[in-house]
Kinemage of the C-alpha trace (Angstrom):
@kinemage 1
@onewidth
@group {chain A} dominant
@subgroup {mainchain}
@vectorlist {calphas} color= white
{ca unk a 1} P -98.239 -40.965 186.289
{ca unk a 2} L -95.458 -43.237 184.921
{ca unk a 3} L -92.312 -42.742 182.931
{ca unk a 4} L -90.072 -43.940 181.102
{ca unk a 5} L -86.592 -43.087 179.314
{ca unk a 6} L -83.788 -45.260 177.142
{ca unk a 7} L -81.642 -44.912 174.430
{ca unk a 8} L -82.723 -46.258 171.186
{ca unk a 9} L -79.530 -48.735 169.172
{ca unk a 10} L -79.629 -45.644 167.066
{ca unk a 11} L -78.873 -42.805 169.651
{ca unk a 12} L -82.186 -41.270 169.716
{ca unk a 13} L -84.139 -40.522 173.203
{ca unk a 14} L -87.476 -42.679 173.844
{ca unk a 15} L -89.479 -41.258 176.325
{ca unk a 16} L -92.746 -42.871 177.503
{ca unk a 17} L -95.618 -40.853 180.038
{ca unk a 18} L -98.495 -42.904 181.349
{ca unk a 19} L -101.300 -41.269 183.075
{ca unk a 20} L -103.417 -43.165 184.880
{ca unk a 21} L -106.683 -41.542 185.527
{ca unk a 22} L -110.382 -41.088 184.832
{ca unk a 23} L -111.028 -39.221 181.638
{ca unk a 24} L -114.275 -37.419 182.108
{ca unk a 25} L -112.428 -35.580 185.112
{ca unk a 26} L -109.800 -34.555 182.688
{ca unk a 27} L -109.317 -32.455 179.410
{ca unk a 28} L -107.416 -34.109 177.348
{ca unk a 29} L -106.573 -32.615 173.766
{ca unk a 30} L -108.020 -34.519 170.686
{ca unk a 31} L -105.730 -36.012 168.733
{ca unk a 32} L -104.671 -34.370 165.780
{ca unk a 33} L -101.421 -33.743 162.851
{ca unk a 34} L -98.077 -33.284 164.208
{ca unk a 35} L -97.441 -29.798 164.665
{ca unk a 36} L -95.164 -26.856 166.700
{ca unk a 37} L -97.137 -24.968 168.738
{ca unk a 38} L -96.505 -22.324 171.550
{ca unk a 39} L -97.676 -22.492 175.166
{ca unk a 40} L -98.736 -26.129 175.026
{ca unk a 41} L -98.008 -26.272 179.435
{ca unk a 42} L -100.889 -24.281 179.671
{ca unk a 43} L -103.164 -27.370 179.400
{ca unk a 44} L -102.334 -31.212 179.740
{ca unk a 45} L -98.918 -31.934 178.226
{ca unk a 46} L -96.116 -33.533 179.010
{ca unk a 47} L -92.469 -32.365 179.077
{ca unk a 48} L -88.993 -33.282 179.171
{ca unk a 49} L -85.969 -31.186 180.577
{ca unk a 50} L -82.844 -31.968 178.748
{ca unk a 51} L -79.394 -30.916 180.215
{ca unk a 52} L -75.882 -32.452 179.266
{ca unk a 53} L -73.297 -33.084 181.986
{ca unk a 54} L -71.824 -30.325 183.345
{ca unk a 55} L -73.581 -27.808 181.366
{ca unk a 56} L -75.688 -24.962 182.448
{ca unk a 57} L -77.396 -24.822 178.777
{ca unk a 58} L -80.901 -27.246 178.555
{ca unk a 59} L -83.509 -28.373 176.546
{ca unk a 60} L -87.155 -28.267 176.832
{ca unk a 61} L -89.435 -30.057 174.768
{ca unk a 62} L -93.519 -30.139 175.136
{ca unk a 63} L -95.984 -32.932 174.394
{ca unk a 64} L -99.196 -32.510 173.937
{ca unk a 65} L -101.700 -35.911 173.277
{ca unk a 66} L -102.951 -33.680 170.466
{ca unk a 67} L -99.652 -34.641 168.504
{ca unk a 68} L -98.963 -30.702 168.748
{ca unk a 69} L -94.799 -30.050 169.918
{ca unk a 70} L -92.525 -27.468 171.052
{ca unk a 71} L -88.543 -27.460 171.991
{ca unk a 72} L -87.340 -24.447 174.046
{ca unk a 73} L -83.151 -23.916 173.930
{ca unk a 74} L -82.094 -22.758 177.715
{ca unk a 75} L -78.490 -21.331 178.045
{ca unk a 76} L -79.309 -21.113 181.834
{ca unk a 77} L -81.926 -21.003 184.253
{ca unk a 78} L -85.094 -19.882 182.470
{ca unk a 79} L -82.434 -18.160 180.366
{ca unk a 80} L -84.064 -18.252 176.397
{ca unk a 81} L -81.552 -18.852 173.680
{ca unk a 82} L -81.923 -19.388 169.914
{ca unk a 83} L -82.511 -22.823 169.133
{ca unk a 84} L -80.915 -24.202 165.704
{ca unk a 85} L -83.281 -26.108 163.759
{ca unk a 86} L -84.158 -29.838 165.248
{ca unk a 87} L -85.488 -32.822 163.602
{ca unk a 88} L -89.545 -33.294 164.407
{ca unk a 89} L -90.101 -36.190 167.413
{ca unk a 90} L -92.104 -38.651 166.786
{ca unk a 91} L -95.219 -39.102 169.062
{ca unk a 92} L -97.516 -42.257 169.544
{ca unk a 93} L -100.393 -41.999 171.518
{ca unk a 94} L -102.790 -44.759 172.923
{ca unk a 95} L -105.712 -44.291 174.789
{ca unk a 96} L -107.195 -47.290 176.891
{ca unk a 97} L -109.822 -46.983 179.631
{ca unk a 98} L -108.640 -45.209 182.103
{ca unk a 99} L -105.238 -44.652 181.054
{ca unk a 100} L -103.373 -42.447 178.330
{ca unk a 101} L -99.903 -43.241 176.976
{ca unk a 102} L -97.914 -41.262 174.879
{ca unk a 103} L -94.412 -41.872 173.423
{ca unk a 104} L -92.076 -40.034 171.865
{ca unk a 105} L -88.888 -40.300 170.265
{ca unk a 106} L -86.346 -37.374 169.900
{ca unk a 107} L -83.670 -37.930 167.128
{ca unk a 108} L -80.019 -37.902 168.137
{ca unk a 109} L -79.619 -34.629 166.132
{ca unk a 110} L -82.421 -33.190 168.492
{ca unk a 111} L -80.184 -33.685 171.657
{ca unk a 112} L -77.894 -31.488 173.855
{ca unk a 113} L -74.271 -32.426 173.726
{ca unk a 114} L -72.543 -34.620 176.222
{ca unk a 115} L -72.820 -38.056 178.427
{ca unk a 116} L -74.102 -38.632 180.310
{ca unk a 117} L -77.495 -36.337 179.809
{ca unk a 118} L -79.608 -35.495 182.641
{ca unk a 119} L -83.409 -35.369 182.553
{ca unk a 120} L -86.208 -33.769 184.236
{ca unk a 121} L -89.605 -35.458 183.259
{ca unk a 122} L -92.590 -33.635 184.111
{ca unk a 123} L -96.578 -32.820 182.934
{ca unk a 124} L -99.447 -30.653 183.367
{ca unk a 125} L -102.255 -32.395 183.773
{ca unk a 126} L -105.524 -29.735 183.444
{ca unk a 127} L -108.897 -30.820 185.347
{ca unk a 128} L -112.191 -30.003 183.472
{ca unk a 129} L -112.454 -27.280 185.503
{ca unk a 130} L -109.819 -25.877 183.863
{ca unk a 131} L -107.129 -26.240 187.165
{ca unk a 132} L -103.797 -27.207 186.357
{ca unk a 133} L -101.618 -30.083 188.612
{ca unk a 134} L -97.914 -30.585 188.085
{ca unk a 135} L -96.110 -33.820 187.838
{ca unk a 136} L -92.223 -34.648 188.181
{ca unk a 137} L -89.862 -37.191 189.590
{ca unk a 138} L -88.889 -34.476 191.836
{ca unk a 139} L -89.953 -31.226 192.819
{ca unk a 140} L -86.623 -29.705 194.691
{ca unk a 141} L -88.232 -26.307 196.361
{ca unk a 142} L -92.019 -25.720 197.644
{ca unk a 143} L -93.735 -24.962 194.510
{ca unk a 144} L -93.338 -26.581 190.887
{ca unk a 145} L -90.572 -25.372 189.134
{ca unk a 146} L -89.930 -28.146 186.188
{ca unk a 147} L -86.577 -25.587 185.283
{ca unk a 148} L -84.709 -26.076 188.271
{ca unk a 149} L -81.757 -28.130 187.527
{ca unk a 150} L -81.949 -30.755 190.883
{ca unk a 151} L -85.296 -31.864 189.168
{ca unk a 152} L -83.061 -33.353 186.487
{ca unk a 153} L -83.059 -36.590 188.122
{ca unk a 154} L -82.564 -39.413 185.937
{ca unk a 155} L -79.720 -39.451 184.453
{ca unk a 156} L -78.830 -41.347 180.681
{ca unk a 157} L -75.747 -42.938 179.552
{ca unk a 158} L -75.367 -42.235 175.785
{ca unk a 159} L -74.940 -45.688 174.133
């Protein structure tokens, strides 16, 4: 898997996740209208961890290649919070043989606070068989944990 993160002249977030892999070993959601929807890690998506500098508090948003989306507000550690209303992302997906590529773009208004932000990008990636693999730039202790704040490895300067 490949990724990709920059700031748009307009302040939003463009994220880009490429998967590289054989499709008939993989199940991959149809494609479909944009649309929230709950539990979306527990088959392929793709995620982004959102934290502004020197804040405990986070973001995490959900991908699916369905077009379905989801944004979770953190205040800490797997700590929920009540999330004020964000704008909708945008999400672009193109399949190619062997390869699926999805990009999104998250409005400025759909952003933690601060500069520089640190992200965490991750995905689940679900087998036919219905097993599950997890993906990150860095997994920081022996099993996945995309919350864990030292995955939050790249790190953006706000334009």
């Amino acid at each position: 898997m490949r990724v990709g993160a920059l700031f748009t002249p307009s302040g939003a977030l463009a994220l880009r996740y490429v998967l590289e892999a054989d499709p008939a070993r993989l199940r991959i959601p149809a494609a479909g209208p944009a649309s929230r929807q709950e539990r979306l890690w527990r088959h392929t998506c793709f995620e982004a961890f959102i934290q502004g500098e020197d804040a405990p508090a986070y973001l995490e948003y959900n991908f699916s290649p369905s077009g379905q989306w989801q944004v979770y507000a953190m205040t800490d550690y797997r700590q929920g919070a009540p999330l004020q209303a964000v704008p909708t992302p945008s999400l672009e997906r193109l399949d190619t043989p062997g390869q699926l590529a999805l990009s999104c773009v998250l409005p400025r208004a759909g952003l933690p606070p601060g500069n520089p932000l640190r992200l965490g990008l991750t995905a689940v990636i679900e087998a036919v068989d219905g097993g599950l693999s997890y993906w990150a730039l860095c997994h920081p202790s022996d099993k996945p944990d995309f919350h864990h704040t030292r995955a939050f490895v790249l790190t953006l300067h706000r334009p």
